[in-house]
C-alpha positions as CSV (number, residue, x, y, z in Angstrom):
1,X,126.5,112.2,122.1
2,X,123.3,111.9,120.0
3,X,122.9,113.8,116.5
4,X,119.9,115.8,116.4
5,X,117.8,115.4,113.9
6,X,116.5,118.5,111.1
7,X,113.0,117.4,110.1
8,X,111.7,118.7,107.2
9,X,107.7,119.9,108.3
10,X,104.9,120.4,106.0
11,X,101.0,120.8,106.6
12,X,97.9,119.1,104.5
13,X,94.1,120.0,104.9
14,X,91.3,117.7,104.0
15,X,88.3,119.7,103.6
16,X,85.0,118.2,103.8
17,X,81.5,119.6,102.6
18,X,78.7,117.8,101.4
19,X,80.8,114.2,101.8
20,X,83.0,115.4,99.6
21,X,86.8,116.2,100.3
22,X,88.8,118.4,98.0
23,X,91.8,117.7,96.6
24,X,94.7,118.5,94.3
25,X,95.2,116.6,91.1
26,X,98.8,116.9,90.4
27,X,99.6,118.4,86.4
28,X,103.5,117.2,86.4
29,X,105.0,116.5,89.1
30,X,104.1,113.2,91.0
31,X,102.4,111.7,87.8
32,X,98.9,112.7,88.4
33,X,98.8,111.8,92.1
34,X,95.7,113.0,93.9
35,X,96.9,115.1,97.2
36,X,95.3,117.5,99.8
37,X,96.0,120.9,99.5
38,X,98.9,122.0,102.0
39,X,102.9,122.7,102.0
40,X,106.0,123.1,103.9
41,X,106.5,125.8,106.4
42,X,108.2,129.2,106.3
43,X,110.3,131.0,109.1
44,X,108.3,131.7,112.2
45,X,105.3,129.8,111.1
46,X,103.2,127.2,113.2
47,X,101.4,124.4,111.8
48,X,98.2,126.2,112.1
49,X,99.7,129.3,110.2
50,X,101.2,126.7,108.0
51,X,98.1,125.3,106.9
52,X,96.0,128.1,106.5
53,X,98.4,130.1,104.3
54,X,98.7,127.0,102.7
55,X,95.6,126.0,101.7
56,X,94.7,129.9,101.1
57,X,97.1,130.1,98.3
58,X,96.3,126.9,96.7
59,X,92.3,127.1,96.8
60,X,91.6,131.2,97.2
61,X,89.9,129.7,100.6
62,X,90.3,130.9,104.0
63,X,90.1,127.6,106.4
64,X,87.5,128.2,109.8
65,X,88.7,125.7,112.6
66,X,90.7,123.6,111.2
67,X,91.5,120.6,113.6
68,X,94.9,118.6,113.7
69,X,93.8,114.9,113.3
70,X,97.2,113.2,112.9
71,X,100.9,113.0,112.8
72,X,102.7,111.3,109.8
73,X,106.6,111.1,110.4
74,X,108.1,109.6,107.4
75,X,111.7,108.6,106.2
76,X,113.6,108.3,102.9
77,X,116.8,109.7,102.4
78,X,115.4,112.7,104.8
79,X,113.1,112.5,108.0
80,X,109.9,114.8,107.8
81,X,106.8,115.5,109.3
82,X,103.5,116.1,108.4
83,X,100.5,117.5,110.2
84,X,97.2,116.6,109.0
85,X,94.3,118.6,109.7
86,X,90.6,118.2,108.7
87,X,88.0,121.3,108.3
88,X,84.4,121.5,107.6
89,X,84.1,125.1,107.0
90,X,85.7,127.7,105.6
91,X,84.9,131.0,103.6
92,X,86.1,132.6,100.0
93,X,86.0,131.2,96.4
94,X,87.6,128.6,95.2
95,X,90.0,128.9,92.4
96,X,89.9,126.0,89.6
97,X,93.1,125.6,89.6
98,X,96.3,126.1,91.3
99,X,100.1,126.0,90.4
100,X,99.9,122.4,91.4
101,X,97.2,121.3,89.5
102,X,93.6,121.1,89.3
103,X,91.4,121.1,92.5
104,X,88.3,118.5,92.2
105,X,86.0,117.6,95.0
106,X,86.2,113.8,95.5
107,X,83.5,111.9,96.9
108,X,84.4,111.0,100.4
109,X,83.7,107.3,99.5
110,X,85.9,107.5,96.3
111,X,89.5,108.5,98.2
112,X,90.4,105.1,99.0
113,X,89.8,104.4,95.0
114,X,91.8,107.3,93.4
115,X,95.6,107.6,92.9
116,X,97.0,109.0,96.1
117,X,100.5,108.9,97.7
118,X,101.1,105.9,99.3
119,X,101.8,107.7,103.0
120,X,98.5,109.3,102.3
121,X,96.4,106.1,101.5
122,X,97.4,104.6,104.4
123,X,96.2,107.2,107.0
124,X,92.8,108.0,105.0
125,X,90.9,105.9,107.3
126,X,91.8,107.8,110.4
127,X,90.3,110.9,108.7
128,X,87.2,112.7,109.8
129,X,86.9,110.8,113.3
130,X,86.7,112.3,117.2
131,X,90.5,110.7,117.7
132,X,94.3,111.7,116.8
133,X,96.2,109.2,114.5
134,X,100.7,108.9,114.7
135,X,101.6,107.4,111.6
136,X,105.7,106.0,111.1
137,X,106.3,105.0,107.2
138,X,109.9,104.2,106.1
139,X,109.8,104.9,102.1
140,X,111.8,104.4,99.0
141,X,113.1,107.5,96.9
142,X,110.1,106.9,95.0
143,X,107.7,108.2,97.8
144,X,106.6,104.1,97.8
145,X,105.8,103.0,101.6
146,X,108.3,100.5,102.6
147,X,107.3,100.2,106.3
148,X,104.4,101.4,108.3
149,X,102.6,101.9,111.8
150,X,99.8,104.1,112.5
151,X,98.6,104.0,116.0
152,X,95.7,106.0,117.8
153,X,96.8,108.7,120.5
């Protein structure tokens, strides 16, 4: 018999507005690491509610439409997935900062230039386009990509 496997799910949001996408600038953890706002899920929650609580906590903003644009399994020592949306609108104010960090809207040109997660880098060209993206990465224990495929669905 086959072992089922226990992923561990979290959410991420790119938010776009004036080709700009904001992001997270991690304080301590992660050694500065640029990252989209988002999180792991709580009991009962979709990905949508994921998300939007998510990102709600982190930025004081409320998300309006977010679309799922990808798929990114991954594998260390654990097997997770993430689901990655993209939004254009939402409403609220922003906070400056959040327990992670600081939020800073990076030019949409600039996120293949700043210090992202590995995982992340890879799938940044698939963002903001009219298709769905799978990626597979096999990592180290140092969130470092071993391994990759992304593919369109």
């Amino acid at each position: 018999m086959k072992e089922r496997v226990s992923h561990l799910n979290a959410t991420v949001c790119y938010l776009k507005k004036d080709n700009q996408v904001l992001m997270i600038k991690f304080a301590k953890k992660w050694g500065q690491v640029y990252a989209p706002p988002g999180g792991k899920f709580e009991t009962g929650e979709t990905p949508l509610d994921c998300i939007i609580r998510e990102f709600k906590e982190e930025t004081g903003l409320t998300l309006i439409n977010p679309k799922l644009q990808g798929i990114s399994y991954w594998h260390d020592s654990y097997e997770g997935i993430i689901f990655v949306y993209t939004a254009t609108e939402y409403e609220g104010n922003l906070c400056l900062s959040s327990s992670e960090g600081e939020l800073e809207w990076i030019k949409t040109d600039d996120l293949l230039t700043i210090k992202q997660f590995e995982q992340n880098e890879k799938f940044t060209p698939h963002l903001f386009k009219d298709e769905l993206f799978e990626g597979k990465f096999l990592l180290d224990d140092k969130c470092k990509v071993l391994k990759y495929e992304i593919r369109k669905m």
